[in-house]
C-alpha positions in Angstrom: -85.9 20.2 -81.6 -84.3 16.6 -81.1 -83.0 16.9 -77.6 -84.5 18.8 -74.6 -83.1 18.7 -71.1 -85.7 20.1 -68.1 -84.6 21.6 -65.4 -86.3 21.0 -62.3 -88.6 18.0 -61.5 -90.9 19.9 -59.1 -94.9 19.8 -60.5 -94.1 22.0 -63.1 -91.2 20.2 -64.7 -93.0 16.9 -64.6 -95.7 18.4 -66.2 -93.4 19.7 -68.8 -91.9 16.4 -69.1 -95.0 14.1 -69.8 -96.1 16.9 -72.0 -93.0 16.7 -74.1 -93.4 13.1 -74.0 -97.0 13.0 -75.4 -95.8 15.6 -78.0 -93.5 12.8 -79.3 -90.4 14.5 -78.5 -88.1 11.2 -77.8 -84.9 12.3 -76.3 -85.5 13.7 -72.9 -83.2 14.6 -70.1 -83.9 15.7 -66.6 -81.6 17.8 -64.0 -82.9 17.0 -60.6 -81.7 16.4 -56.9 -85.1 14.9 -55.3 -85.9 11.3 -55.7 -87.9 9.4 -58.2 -90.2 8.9 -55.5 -91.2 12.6 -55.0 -92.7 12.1 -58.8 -96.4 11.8 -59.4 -96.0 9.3 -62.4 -92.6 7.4 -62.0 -92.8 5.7 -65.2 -92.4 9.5 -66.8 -88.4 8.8 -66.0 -88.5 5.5 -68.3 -86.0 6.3 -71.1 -84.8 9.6 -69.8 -81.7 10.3 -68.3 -80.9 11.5 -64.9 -78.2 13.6 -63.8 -77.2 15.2 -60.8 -75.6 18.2 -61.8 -76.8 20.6 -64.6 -72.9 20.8 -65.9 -72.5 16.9 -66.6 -76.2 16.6 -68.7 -75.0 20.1 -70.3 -72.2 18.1 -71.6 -74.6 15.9 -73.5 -75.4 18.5 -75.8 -79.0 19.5 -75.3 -80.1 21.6 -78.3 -82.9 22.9 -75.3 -83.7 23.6 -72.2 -86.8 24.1 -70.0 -85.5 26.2 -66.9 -88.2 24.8 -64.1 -85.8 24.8 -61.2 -86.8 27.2 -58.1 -87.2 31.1 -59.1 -84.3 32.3 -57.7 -82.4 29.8 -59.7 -84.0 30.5 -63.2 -81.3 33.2 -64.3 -78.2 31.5 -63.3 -79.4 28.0 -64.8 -80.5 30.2 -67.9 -77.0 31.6 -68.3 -75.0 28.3 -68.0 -77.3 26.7 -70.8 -77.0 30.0 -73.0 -73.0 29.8 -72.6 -73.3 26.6 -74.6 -75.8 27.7 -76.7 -79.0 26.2 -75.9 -82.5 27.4 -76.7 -83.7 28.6 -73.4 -87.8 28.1 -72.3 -87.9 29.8 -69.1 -90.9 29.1 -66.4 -92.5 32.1 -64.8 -90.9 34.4 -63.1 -87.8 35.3 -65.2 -86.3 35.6 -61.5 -87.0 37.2 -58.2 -84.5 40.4 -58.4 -82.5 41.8 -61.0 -79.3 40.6 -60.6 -77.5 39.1 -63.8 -80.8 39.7 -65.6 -78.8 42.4 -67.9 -75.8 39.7 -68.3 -78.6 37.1 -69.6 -80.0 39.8 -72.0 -76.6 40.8 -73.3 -75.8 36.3 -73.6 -78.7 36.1 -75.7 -78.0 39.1 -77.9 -74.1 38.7 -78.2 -75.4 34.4 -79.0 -78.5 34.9 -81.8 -80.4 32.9 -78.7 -84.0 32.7 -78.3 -85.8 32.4 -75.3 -89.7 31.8 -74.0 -91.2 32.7 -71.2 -93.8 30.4 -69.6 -97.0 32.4 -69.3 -99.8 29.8 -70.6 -102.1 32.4 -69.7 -101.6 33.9 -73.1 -102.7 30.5 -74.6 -106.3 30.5 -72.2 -109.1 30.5 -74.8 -111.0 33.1 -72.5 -108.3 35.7 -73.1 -108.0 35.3 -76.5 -111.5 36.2 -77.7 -110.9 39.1 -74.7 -107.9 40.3 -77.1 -110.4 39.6 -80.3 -113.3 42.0 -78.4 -110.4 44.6 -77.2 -109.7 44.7 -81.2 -112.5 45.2 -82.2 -113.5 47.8 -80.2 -116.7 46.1 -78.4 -117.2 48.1 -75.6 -116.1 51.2 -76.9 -113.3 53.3 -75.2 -111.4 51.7 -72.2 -111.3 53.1 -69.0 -110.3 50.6 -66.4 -110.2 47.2 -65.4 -110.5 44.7 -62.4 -108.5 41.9 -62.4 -107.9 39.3 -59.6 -106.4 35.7 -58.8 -106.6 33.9 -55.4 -106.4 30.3 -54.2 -105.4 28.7 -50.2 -101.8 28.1 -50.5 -102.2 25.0 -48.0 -104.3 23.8 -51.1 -102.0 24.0 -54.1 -99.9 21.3 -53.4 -101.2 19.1 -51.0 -98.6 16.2 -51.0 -96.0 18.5 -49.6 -96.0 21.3 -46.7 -96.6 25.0 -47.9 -94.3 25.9 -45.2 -91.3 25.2 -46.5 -92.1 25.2 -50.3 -91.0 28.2 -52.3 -93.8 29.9 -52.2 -93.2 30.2 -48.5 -89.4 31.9 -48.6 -88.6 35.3 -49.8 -85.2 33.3 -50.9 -86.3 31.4 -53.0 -88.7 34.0 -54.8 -92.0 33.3 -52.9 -94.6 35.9 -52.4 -98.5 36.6 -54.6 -96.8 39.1 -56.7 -94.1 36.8 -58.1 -96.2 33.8 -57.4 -99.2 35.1 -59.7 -97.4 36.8 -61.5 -99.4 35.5 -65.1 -102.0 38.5 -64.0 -99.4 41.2 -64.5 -97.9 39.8 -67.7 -101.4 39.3 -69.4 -102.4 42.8 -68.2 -99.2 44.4 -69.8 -100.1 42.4 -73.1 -103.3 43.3 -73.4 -103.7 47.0 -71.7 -100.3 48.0 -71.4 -97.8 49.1 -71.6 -97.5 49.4 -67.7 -96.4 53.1 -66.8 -97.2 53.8 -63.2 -97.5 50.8 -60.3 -98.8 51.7 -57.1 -99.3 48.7 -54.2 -100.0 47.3 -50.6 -98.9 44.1 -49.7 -98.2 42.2 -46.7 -98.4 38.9 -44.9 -101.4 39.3 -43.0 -103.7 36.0 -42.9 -102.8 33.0 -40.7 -100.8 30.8 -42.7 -96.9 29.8 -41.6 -94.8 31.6 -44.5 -92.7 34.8 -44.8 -93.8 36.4 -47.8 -96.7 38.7 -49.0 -100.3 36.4 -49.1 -102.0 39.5 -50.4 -101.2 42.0 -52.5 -103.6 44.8 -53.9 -101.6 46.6 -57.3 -102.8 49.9 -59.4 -100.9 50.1 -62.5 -101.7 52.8 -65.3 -101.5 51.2 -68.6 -101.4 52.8 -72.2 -104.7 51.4 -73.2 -106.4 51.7 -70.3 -105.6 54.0 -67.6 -106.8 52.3 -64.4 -105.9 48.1 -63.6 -106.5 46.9 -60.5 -104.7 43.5 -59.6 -105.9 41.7 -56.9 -103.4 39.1 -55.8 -103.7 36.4 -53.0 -103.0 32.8 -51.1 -105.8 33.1 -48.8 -109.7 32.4 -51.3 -110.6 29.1 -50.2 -113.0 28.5 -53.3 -110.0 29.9 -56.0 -111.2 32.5 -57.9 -109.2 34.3 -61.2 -111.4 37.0 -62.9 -110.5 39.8 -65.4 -113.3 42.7 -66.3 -113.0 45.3 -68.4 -114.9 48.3 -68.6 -116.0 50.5 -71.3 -117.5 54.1 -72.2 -120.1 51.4 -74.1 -120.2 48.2 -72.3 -118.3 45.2 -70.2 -116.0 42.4 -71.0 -116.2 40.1 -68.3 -113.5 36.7 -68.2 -114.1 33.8 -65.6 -111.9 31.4 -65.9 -113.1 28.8 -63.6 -116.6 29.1 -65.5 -115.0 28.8 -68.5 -116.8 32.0 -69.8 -116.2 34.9 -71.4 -119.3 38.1 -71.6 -119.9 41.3 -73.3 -122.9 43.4 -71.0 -123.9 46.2 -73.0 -127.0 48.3 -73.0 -128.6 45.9 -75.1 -128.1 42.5 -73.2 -125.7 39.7 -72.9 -123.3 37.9 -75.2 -121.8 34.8 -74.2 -118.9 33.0 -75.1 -118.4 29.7 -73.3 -114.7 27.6 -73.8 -117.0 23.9 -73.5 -114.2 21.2 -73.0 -111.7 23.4 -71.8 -108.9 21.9 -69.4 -106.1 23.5 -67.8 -102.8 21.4 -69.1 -104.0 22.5 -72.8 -102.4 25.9 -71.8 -99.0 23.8 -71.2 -99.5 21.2 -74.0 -99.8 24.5 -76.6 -97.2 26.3 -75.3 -95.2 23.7 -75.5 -96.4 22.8 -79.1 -96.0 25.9 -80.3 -92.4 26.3 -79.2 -91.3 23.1 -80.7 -93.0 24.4 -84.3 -91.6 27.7 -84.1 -87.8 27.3 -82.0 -86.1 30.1 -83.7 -88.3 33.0 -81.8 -91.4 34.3 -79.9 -94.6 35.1 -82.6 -96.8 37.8 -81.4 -98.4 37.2 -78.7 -96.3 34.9 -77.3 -93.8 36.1 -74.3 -90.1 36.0 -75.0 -87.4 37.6 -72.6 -88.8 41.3 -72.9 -91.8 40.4 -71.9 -90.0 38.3 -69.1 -87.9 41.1 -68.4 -91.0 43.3 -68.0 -93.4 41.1 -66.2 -90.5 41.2 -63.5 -90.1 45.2 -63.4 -94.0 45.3 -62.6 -94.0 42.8 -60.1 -90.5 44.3 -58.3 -92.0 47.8 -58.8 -95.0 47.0 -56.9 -93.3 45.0 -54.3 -91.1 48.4 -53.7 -94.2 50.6 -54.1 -95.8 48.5 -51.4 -92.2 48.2 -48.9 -92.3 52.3 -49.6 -95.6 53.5 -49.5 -94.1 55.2 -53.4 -95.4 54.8 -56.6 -93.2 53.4 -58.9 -92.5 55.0 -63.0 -91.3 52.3 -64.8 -89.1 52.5 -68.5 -90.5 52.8 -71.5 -89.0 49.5 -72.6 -87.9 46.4 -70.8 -84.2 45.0 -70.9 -82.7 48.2 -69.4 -79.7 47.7 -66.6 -81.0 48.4 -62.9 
């Protein structure tokens, strides 16, 4: 691709930015209404242009665009790029209700568009070999699964206040489920597909925001029947763990020890990722995007798997609102 325009200069779309940068892509353009002091590394803006508005650098002709703008903005940005029909990578969540999502699905159809959802996890080294170990049937028959993320809100950004970040606003798509959402999408790739969600959720710890801090999710999945997702903004020491049990043994995933372990009857295997470091998940999405623009290979997330990440996380925020349980389609992309 020979011209990208980013959307959004928050930490996410600098970090796109200097990534496309050190990927050698050389003409760069940025949408964004906060100042070039708000930017981590200034000198990122040096040779990329500026604008304002997202219609005036649409008129440039980007041939793509990186959608990093707040959540609840993601589909209408989306749909003004896809009108003049730009490639579309879209950051996590797809958006934080349905509306317009089945007018951005029919765009992309009606256009021969592609599109590709940010979720890195599916890049992590750790859940790769847990795919590999699925597939080869290590542990025997699946039968449930634990799976949680937490980490102190306060903490994720601490040059700004948490208060009135999106995270913080219902609005602006805030809330764990939506937040962490990566957990559901990587449990509907590798156990699902999700049937069944089942939640409670609420703001109950001290910090000063409106939306869910913890969220506790059952989902029945195809492959294994019983997922627990554990969801919050409250572990001081951040924690994200998947483990996976089986009629013959455990897969365990730590991604902050950079480990991956199959327990079995007969011991222990390890698999550490030595060297790992988190923006490699950004720089190989990223790469592998620019090498293969005309569509999503397996295993990588396109707009169905946008469009179903969001139908978990909404189902469970009604389950939880409701006290239901939620069925959801057998396929993404319907209208709701």
């Amino acid at each position: 691709m020979n011209s990208i325009l980013i959307v959004g200069l928050g930490s996410i779309g600098q970090r796109h930015l200097a990534n496309l940068r050190a990927l050698g892509v050389e003409k760069l353009s940025v949408v964004s209404r906060s100042s070039g002091a708000q930017l981590h590394e200034p000198h990122l803006l040096e040779g990329v242009a500026v604008y304002r508005e997202l219609e005036r650098a649409l008129e440039t002709g980007p041939e793509a665009v990186v959608v990093a703008n707040p959540t609840a903005m993601h589909v209408s940005t989306a749909l003004e790029a896809a009108r003049r029909g730009c490639r579309l990578f879209i950051e996590k969540p797809l958006a934080h209700t349905f509306d317009q999502v089945s007018d951005l699905e029919e765009l992309i159809r009606k256009r021969h568009l592609t599109v590709r959802m940010g979720f890195h996890l599916r890049f992590h080294p750790g859940l790769r070999t847990v795919q590999k170990l699925l597939r080869q049937n290590r542990i025997g028959r699946t039968v449930c699964a634990r799976v949680q993320v937490g980490q102190y809100l306060p903490d994720w950004h601490p040059w700004e206040d948490y208060r009135v970040g999106v995270s913080a606003r219902h609005a602006t798509g805030g809330g764990v489920i939506l937040d962490l959402i990566h957990e559901l999408d990587y449990v509907n790739w590798l156990f699902g597909p999700v049937r069944r969600v089942s939640a409670m959720a609420g703001h109950v710890s001290s910090p000063e925001i409106e939306t869910e801090d913890v969220a506790e999710i059952l989902l029945e999945c195809e492959r294994v029947p019983v997922v627990e997702v554990h969801l919050d903004y409250i572990q001081r020491q951040p924690a994200r763990t998947c483990h996976i049990f089986g009629e013959a043994g455990t897969i365990a995933w730590d991604y902050y020890a950079n480990r991956v372990e199959v327990l079995t009857p007969e011991g222990k295997e390890t698999y550490p990722q030595a060297g790992f470091e988190r923006n490699q998940l950004y720089v190989d999405e990223m790469r592998h995007w620019l090498r293969h623009p005309q569509g999503a290979a397996e295993d990588v997330a396109g707009l169905p798997e946008g469009i179903r990440s969001l139908e978990i996380a909404l189902a469970a925020k009604q389950a939880a609102r409701t006290g239901t349980t939620q069925f959801l389609p057998r396929s993404p992309g319907v209208v709701h």
